[in-house]
Each structure stands twice: as C-alpha cells, then as structure tokens.
N, C-alpha and C positions, 0 to 999 in steps of 0.2 A: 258530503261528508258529515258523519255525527258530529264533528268539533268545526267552529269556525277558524278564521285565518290566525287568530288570536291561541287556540286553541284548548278554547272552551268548549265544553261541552254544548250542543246546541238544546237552546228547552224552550221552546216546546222544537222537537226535531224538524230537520227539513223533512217538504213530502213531494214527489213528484206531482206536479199538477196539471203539466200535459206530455202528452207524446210518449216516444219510446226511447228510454235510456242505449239501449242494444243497438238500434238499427239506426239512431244519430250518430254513437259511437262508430257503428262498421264504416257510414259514409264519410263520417271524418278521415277516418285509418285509411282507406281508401281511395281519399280525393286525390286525384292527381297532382291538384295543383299547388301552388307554392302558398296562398293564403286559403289556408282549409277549412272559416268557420268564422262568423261574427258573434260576439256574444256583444251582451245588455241587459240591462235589468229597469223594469217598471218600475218606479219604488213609490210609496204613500207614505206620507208623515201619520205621527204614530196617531192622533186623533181620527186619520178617516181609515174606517172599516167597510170596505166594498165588501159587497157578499161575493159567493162561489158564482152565483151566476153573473152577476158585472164583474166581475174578471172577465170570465167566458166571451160576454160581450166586446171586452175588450182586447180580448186575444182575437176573436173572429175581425174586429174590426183592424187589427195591426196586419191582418192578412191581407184584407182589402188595400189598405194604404202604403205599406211597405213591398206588399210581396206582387205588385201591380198587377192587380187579377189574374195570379197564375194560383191560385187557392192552395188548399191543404195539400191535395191531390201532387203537387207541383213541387213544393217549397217543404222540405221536412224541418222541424222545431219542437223543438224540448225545452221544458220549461217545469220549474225549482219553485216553489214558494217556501220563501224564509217568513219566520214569526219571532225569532230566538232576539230583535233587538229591540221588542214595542212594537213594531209597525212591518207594513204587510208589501214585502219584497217579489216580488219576480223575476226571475235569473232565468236570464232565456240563452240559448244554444242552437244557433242554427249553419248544418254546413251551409258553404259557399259554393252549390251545386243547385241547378235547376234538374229535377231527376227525371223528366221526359228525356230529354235530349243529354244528360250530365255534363251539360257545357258550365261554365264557370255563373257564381248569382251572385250579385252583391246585393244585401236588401239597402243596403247603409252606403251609395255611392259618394265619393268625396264632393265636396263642393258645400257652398251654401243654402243650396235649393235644400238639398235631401236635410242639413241642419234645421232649416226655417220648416221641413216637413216636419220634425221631431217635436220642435217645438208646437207646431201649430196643432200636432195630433194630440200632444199633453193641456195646453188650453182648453181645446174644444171638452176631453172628457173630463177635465175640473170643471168646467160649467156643466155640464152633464149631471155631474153628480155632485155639484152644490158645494165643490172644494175649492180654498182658496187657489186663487191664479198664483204660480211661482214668478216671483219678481226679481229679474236681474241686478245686482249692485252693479253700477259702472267700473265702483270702485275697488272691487274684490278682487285680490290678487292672484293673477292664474298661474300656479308653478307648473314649469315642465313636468316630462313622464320622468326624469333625473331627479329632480326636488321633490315630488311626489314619493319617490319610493328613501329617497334618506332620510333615517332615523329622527324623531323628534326632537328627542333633546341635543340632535348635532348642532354646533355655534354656527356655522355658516346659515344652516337653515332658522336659528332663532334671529339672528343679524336680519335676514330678507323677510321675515316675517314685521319685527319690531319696524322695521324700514319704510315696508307697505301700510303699516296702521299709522306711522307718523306721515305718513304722506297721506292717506285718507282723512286723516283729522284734520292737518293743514289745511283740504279743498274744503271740508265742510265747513271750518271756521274761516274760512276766506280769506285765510295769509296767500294761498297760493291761486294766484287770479289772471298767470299767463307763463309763457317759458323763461323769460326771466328769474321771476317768482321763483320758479321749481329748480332749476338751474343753481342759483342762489343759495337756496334752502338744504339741494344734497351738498352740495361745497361748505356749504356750516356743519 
C-alpha cells in the first residue's frame, strides 16, 4: 500500500523486490486449504545498509534453508522492501502450497527446531555481514496476540507494562532472588 498501517504516507514508497504480486495472489485465492499463506519480514536496524545484491543473497539462501531444497521452481514468494521507517524491511508472502504436487507447505513448521532454525539463519547472516548479533532479554515481557493488538494508552495494558518493568528492575537490583521474593513483591 502507498500509506502504512498508521496511515501515513509511505516515503520513500514500498517496491516490489521479488516475485509476482498476481500469481502469489491467484495461489492464495485458490489454495484449498484452510491455512493459505505464511508471511514474515527480514528486518535490519536502521544503521545496516545491505546492498540489492545481499538481499538477493539472502533470499536465495532463505530458499535453501526454509524451503528444504525444493527451490524457486517449487515454493512461490513475494516479497516487499519497505524504507519508509529508517531501515531496510522485507515483507515476504508465501502461499502454503508446494506447486509440483499443490499439496499443502509450511516453510515455518511449529515446534522449536524450525524457531532455533530462524534464529540460527539471522545469526549466521549478521556475522556474514558484520552486524551486531540480536540478543535476547530474558526479561522482556512477551504480550499475547490479545495485548499486542489493544490500544496503547488502554489502563490495563499500561498496569502490565509498568508491572513487567517493576518486575525487571527488582531481578536486576536483586530484591527479587527466588519465588518467595517475587511472590512477596506482586502481593505488595
């Protein structure tokens, strides 16, 4: 879209950077099946500037490692580059269709393997290309897909926020150093 979710105008615009907007769309509309399409986006912090061709590289390699050597040929993906917030996005689109056979594909299968493959793929190309490694907080509070999509400024969601960052401060100042502690600490 010209405008993002916010509904700004995008600037510099999105551009298609791979594939075919048509022929992802007709396989979507057309999958049989009840889950029709994985999306995801690559994203870079706004300092690293990959060129057009490490993309490229990098798309041909998400082919190798997600799409288990069933190649382009196999697996169809489209794929968005945003610029409009600093830094250099990937918005990828792929049905849930292997197209030899159109039996169902999931590049993204549940479990923790295919997670620790996500991660392990985004390691490797920050050393690749000389960018810092992303480093997990233990402590970072993960909201559901519920609290994720409720508004900002809602009380409930600023209570669980303010909640999570007293509770992060506690561990790192060392009030909170067992399940007592923490026990204790939301009862206060």
């Amino acid at each position: 879209s010209e405008k993002d979710s916010d509904g700004k105008i995008r600037n510099p615009p999105a551009e298609i950077f791979y594939g075919d907007k048509k022929l992802t769309a007709d396989l979507i509309d057309n999958n049989p099946n009840k889950l029709k399409y994985t999306s995801g986006v690559i994203a870079f912090r706004d300092n690293e500037k990959p060129t057009d061709a490490q993309l490229n590289k990098i798309i041909k390699d998400f082919y190798l490692k997600f799409c288990l050597g069933l190649g382009r040929e196999r697996v169809n993906m489209f794929i968005v580059k945003h610029q409009d917030k600093g830094n250099i996005e990937l918005h990828f689109l792929i049905p849930r269709l292997e197209l030899k056979t159109m039996k169902s594909f999931n590049i993204s299968p549940p479990g923790k393997k295919s997670q620790q493959l996500a991660k392990d793929f985004q390691a490797i190309w920050n050393d690749d290309l000389g960018y810092a490694q992303v480093i997990e907080d233990p402590l970072k509070t993960v909201f559901s897909q519920f609290d994720k999509k409720v508004p900002t400024g809602d009380r409930s969601k600023r209570i669980k926020e303010r909640v999570s960052q007293s509770i992060s401060k506690a561990i790192r100042n060392g009030v909170l150093n067992n399940r007592e502690d923490f026990t204790n600490f939301l009862e206060g």
